[in-house]
N, C-alpha and C positions, 0 to 999 in steps of 0.2 A: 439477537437474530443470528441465526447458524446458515450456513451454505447451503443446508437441507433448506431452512423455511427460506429460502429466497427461490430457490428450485421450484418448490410447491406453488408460492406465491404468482412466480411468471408462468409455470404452467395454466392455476387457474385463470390467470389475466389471459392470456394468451390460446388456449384450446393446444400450445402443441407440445408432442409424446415428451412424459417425462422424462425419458432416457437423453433426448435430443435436448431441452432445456439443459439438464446437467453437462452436456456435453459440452453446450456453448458458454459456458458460466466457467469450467475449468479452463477453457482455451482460452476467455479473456483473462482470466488470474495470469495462466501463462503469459500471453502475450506481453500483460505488463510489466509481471518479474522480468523478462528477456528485455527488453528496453531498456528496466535500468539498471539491469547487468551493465549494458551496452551504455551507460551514463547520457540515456536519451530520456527524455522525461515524456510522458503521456500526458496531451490537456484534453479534458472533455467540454467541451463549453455546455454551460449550464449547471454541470456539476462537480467539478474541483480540477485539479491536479496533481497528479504522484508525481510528486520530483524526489532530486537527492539533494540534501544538503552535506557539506564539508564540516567535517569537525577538524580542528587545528590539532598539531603534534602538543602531546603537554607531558606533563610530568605528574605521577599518584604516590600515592605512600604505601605500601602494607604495612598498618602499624601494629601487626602482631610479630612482623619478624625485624621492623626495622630496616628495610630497606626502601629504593626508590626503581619507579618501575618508568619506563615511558610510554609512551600511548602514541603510537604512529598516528599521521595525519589519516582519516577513512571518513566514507559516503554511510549518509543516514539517512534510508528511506522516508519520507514525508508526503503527507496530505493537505492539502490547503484549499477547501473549499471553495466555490463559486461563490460571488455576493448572493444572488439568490440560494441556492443550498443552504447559507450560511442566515439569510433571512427565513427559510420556511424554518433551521430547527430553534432558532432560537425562538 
């Protein structure tokens, strides 16, 4: 499912102007990128939460040149469903 068929979807659920669904559907995208810019997490009760998780400093190899590279400690965007979400898809 595309951003388009989720637009179409709430519009026919809804009656209102296509233009205005998509509108509202970018500014929540937005809204939640800017949050966890801001390393705030978004919960929806009912249906999950975007948080960040921490990945630790390590060390990699490129073993085509034989070297070792390090990998700074950094945030990874994550999803973690509500129990119910996580019951309706299973």
């Amino acid at each position: 499912m595309t951003k388009q068929d989720i637009v179409t979807a709430i519009y026919k659920q809804t009656g209102i102007d296509r233009n205005t669904t998509l509108t509202v559907v970018e500014s929540f995208m937005e809204q939640v990128k800017a949050a966890l810019a801001q390393e705030d997490n978004v919960y929806l009760r009912g249906f999950g939460s975007f948080i960040l998780k921490k990945r630790a400093r390590k060390t990699a190899r490129n073993i085509t040149q034989n070297t070792t590279l390090i990998i700074p400690e950094h945030n990874i965007p994550a999803f973690k469903p509500a129990k119910i979400f996580f019951q309706t898809v299973k």
